[in-house]
TORSEMAR-898670 format. One line per 5 residues: number of its first residue (from 1); their letters; for each residue x, y, z of C-alpha. Coordinates in pm, whole numbers. Layout:
# TORSEMAR-898670
NUM	a	X/Y/Z  ...
***
This chain:
# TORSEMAR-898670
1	xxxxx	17162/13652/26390  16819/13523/26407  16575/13753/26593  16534/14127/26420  16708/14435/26544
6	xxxxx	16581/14763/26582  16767/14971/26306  17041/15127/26403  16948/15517/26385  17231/15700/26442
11	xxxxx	17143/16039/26321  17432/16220/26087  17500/16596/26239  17352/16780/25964  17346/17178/25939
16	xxxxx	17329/17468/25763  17592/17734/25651  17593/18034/25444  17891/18110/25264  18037/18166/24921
21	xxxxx	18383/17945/25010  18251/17588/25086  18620/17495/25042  18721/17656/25323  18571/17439/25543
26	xxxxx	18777/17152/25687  18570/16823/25609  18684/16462/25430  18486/16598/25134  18365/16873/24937
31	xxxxx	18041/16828/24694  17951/17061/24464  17669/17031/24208  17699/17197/23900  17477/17321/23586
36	xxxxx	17564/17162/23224  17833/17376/23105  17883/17630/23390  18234/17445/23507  18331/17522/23118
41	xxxxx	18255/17877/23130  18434/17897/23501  18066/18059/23665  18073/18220/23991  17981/18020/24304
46	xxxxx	18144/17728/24439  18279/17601/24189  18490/17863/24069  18564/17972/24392  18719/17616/24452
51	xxxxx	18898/17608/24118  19019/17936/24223  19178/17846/24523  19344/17526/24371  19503/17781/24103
56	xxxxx	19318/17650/23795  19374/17271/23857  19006/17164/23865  18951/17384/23563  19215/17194/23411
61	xxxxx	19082/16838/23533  18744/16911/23417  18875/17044/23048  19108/16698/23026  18782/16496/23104
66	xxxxx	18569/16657/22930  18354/16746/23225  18045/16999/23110  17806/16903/23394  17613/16679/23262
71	xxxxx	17369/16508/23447  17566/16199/23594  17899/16329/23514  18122/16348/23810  18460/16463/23879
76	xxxxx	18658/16341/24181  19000/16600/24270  19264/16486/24604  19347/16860/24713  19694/16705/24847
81	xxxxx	19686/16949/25145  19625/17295/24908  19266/17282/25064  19142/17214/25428  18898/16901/25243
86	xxxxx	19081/16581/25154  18904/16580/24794  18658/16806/24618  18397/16579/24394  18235/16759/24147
91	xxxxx	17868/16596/24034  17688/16756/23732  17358/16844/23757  17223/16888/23382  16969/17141/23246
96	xxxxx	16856/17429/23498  16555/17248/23731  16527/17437/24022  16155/17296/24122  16202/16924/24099
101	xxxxx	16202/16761/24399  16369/16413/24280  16644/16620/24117  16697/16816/24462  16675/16522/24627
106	xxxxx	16911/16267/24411  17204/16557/24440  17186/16551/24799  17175/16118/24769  17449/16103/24491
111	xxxxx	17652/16314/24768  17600/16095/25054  17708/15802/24808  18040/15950/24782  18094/16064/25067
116	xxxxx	18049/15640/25172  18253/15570/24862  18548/15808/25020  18506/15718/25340  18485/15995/25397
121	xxxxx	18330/16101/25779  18250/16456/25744  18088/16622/25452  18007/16977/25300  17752/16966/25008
126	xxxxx	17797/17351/24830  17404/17348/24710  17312/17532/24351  17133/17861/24384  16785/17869/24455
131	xxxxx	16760/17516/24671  16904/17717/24967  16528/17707/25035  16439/17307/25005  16699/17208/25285
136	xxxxx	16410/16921/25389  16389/16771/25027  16800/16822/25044  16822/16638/25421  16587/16366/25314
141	xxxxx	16817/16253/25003  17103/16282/25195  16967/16023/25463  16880/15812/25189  17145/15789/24993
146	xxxxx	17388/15730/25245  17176/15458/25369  17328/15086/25369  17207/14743/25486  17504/14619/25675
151	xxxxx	17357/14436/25952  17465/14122/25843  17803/14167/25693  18127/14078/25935  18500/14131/25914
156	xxxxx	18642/14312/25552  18301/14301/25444  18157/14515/25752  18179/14902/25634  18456/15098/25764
161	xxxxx	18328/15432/25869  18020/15600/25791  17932/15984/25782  17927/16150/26076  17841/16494/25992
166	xxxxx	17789/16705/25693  17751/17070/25597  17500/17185/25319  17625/17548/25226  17458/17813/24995
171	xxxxx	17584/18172/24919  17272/18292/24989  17099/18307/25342  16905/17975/25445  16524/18025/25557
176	xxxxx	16459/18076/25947  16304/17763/25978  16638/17559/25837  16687/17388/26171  16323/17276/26186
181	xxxxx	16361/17114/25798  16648/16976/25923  16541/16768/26185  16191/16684/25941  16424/16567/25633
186	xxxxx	16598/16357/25875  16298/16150/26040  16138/16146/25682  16470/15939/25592  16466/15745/25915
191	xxxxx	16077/15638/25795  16178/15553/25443  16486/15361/25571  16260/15197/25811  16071/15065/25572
196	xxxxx	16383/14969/25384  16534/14769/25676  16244/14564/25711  16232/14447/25342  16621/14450/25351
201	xxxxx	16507/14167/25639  16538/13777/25540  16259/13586/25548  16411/13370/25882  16400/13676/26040
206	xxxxx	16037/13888/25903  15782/13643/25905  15367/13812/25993  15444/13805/26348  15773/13986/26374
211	xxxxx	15693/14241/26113  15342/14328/26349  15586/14327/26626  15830/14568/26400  15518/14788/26367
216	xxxxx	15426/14778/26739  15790/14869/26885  15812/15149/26563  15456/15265/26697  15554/15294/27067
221	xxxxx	15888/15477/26952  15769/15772/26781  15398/15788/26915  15125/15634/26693  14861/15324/26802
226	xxxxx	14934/14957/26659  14615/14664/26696  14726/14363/26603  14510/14043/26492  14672/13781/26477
231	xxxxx	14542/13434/26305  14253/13358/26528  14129/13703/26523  14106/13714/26130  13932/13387/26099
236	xxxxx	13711/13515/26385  13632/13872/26207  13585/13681/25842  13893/13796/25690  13886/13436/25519
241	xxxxx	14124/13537/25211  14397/13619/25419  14403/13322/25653  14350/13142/25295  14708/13264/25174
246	xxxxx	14838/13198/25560  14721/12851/25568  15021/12658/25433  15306/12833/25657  15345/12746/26046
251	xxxxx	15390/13147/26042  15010/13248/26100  14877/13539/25913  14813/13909/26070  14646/14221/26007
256	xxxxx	14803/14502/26146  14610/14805/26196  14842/15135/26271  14699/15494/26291  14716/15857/26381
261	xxxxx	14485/16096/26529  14556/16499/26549  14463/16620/26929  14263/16862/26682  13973/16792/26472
266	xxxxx	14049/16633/26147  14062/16774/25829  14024/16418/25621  14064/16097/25723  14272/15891/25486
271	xxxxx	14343/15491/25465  14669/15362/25356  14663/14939/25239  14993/14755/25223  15067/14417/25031
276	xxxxx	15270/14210/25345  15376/13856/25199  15664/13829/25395  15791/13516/25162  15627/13417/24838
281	xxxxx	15713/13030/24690  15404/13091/24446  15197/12840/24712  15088/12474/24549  15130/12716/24204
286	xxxxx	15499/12728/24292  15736/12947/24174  16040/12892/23950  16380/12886/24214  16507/13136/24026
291	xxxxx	16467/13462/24127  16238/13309/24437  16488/13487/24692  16422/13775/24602  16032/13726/24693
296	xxxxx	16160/13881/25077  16044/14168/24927  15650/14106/24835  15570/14234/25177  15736/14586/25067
301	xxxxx	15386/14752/25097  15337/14674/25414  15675/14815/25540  15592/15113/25383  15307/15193/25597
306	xxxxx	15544/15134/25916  15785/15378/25759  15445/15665/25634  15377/15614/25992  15676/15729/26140
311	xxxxx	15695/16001/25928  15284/16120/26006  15353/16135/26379  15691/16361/26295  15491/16572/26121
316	xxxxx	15179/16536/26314  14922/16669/26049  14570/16770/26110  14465/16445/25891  14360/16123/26077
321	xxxxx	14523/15858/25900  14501/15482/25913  14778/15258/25751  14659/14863/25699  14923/14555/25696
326	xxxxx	14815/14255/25519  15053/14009/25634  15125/13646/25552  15316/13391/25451  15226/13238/25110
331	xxxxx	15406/12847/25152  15303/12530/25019  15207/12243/25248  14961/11974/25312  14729/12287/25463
336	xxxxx	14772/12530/25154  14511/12660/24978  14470/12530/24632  14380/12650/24300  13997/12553/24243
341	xxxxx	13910/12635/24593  13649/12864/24676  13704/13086/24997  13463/13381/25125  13584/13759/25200
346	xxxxx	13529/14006/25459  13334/14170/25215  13076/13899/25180  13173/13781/24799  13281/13452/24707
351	xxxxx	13614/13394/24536  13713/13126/24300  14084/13048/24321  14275/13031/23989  14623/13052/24074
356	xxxxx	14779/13113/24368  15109/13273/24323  14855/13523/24282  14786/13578/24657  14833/13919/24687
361	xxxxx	14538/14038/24579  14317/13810/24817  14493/13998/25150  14452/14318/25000  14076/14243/24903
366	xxxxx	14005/14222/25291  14215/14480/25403  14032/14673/25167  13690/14592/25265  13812/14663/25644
371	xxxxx	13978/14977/25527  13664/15053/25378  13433/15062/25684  13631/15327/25847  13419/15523/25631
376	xxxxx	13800/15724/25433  13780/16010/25270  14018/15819/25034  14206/15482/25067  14526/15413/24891
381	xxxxx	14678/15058/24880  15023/14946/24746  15172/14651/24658  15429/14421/24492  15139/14256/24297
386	xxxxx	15192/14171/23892  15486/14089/23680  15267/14259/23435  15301/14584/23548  15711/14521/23483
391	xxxxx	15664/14440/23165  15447/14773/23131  15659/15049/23271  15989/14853/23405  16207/14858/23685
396	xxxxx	16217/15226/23783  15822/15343/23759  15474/15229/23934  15115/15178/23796  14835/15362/23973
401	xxxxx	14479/15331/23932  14197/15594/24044  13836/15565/24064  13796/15926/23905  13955/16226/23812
406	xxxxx	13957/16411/24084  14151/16168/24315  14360/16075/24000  14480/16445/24009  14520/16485/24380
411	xxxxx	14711/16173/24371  14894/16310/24058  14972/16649/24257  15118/16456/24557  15333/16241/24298
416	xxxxx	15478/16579/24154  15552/16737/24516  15717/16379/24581  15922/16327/24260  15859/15965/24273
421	xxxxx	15761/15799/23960  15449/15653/23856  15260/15621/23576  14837/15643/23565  14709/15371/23409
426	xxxxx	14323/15268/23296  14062/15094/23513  13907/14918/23186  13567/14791/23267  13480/14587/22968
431	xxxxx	13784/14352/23117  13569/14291/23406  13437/14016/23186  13760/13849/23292  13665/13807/23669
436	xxxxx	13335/13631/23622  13340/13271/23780  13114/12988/23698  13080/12851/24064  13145/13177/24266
441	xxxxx	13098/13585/24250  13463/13628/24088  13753/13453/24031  14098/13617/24131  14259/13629/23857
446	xxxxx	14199/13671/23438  14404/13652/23110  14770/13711/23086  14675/14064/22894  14641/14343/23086
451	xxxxx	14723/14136/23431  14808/14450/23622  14431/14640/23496  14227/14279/23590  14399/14271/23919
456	xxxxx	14308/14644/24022  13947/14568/23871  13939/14270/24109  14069/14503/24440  13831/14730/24302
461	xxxxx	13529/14512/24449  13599/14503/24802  13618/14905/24855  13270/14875/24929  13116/15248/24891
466	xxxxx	13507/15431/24935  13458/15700/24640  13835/15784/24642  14059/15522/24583  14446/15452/24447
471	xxxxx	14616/15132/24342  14938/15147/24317  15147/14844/24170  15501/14907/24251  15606/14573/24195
476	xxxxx	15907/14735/23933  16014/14979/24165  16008/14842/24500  16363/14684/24517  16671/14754/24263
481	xxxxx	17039/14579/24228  17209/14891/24155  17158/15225/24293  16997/15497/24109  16848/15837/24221
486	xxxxx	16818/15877/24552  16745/15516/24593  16996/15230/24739  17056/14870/24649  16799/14646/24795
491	xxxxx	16466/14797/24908  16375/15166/24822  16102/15254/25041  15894/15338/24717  15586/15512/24760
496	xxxxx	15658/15660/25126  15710/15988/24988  15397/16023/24755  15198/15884/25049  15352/16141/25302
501	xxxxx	15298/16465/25050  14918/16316/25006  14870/16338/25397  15027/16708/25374  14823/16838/25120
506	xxx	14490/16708/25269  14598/16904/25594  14578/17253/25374
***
């Protein structure tokens, strides 16, 4: 296959069911989700009602395998025709949480993952007590976790089945609106998964001008306006950084411009930025091979504003919001941009170029400065943008980077609501110092210390008079080889969810 697909959305038939005897149900599988200890003590609710009705064999299963409910634990029991499920899969939970969205929302993904592990087509998920009430935050892990990148496997390799329908049950009622969470937890996966497929993508396939067309077609679909401008149009409007990092690649450079308006008056208007270097080879500063293929995924920012966006017009907020692609693709021919060159930005200053594997930056600096003159209540960019920031906080946790403390905390508060993970780091002024250029007003890059601070210092001049801004350097977090939370192999969408609960909260 050469051209991209549209993803494949079929929704899963999800609903709702009170009742106190999941097992009763006829499905592939049973999940149940249990406290640390409670299957030892043999507690009322699903689990015991289960064990009950098997006469004391999963009791007995989880005694022999020493199963307390431990987070991560899991215990996996073929009913052999005593129940109407094929198999019952027990998955501890851990200590008592009952407000944490990423725990809420990893049960419902570590389900999903079985179920695909089983094969299993239909599902029942027997929720704990008390998260009867977050059937979205439930929904939206399910979606994810059952989510798989398959377009380009064939034959044995080609998944089987996949889930059909599933059943989340509670012994106490579900909320009125359960239907309505539904169908939001469900096109609040589609967005994240969106934004997955299109950094799942290969490069021969996502290149500037079919990831503007992704946006366009995802824009049309669920009702939100796209502009485009494409190579000529950014020389043309002085966006010189980005057709800088374009220049080497015979795949010209875009800025895509996607955004939402409420039919009523808005309560904030926000700007989301996103890092779109659809390949990186480092440029003339070229990267070692190892590792290079997985540089598909420096344009992860950027799909993450195609998947916010899908998720804003679901919701339709009363918050104008604007999401920013960056998009390029950073090659190394006789046309590249070099290290020693000096290039202007949208934003008037001169840059002195250093390195440039670090090209990120330089699209972001003019989205920025374009982001800036719609005049935000606050911006917010992303990106796959240091190494640094890996070595900082690793493979499962983001940097972000405020302006002041108020924004830091609003930023904070959607981060908590969101359960993703990031980590506030320091703007450090005194490593300004670094950025100072002999022959122009900054060079793009400084030392090797602190490489993650010095590049959100450098962003940090091209927000023009924006009081309220984020970076956020999800360069750990943005893609994983093994599954963990609610997040698959491959791309994880990172960021969509902390973006979304910031758009919510400024509609209060």
């Amino acid at each position: 296959m050469s051209d991209l697909e549209e993803h494949a959305f079929m929704p899963i038939k999800i609903t709702a069911r009170s009742t106190d005897k999941p097992h009763e149900i006829a499905a592939d599988l049973v999940v149940i989700g249990v406290w640390t200890q409670s299957a030892a003590k043999k507690s009322k609710g699903a689990y015991a009602a289960a064990d009950a009705a098997l006469g004391g064999a999963l009791g007995k299963l989880a005694a022999h395998e020493e199963f307390t409910g431990k987070a991560e634990q899991q215990l996996s029991f073929p009913t052999s025709g005593k129940l109407p499920a094929t198999t019952v899969i027990v998955l501890g939970l851990g200590g008592r949480d009952l407000n944490a969205a990423g725990a809420i929302r990893s049960f419902a993904a570590r389900a999903s993952r079985c179920a695909n592990a089983e094969k299993a087509k239909t599902v029942v998920v027997a929720v704990p007590d008390g998260w009867e009430t977050k059937v979205r935050t439930l929904v939206e892990g399910f979606e994810l976790g059952a989510y798989r990148f398959a377009k380009y496997l064939t034959g044995d390799r080609k998944p089987k089945s996949e889930i059909v329908a599933v059943t989340f049950t509670a012994e106490k009622r579900f909320l009125p609106d359960a239907k309505k969470q539904i169908d939001l937890g469900q096109i609040i996966g589609h967005g994240v998964n969106v934004a997955r497929d299109l950094s799942n993508e290969p490069p021969n396939v996502i290149y500037p001008k079919t990831l503007a067309d992704a946006a366009v077609h995802e824009g049309k679909k669920h009702g939100f306006k796209v502009v485009v401008f494409d190579e000529k149009e950014i020389e043309k409007r002085g966006m010189h950084l980005i057709h800088a990092v374009g220049r080497g690649s015979t795949h010209g450079p875009r800025l895509v411009h996607l955004s939402y308006t409420p039919s009523k008056k808005a309560k904030k208007r926000l700007v989301f930025v996103g890092k779109g270097i659809t390949f990186d080879t480092g440029g003339i500063s070229i990267k070692p091979a190892q590792g290079m293929g997985e540089m598909k995924h420096d344009m992860s920012g950027a799909a993450n504003m195609v998947g916010l966006m899908v998720a804003v017009a679901a919701l339709k907020p009363q918050v104008e919001v604007h999401a920013l692609m960056a998009c390029a693709e950073n090659m190394p021919d006789g046309n590249a941009y070099r290290p020693g060159d000096i290039w202007g930005s949208l934003d008037g200053k001169t840059v002195e170029i250093i390195n440039t594997d670090a090209e990120g930056r330089l699209v972001l600096a003019d989205a920025l400065a374009y982001g800036a003159a719609l005049e935000p209540d606050m911006m917010v960019d992303n990106a796959t943008l240091t190494g640094a920031c890996v070595v900082a906080l690793g493979t499962t946790w983001s940097a972000f980077y405020a302006t002041n403390e108020d924004t830091r905390g609003k930023f904070a508060a959607a981060l908590k609501q969101s359960g993703e993970q990031m980590w506030h780091m320091p703007l450090v002024d005194e490593y300004k110092e670094q950025l100072k250029s002999e022959c122009a007003d900054l060079k793009h890059t400084g030392e090797r210390w602190g490489g993650s601070i010095t590049a959100g210092l450098f962003l940090k001049e091209f927000i023009g008079k924006t009081k309220n801004w984020v970076h956020c350097d999800i360069a750990g977090p943005a893609s994983t080889e093994r599954p963990y939370a609610w997040h698959a192999r491959g791309a994880t969408g990172h960021g969509v969810l902390t973006f979304l609960a910031l758009v919510e909260r400024s509609a209060k």
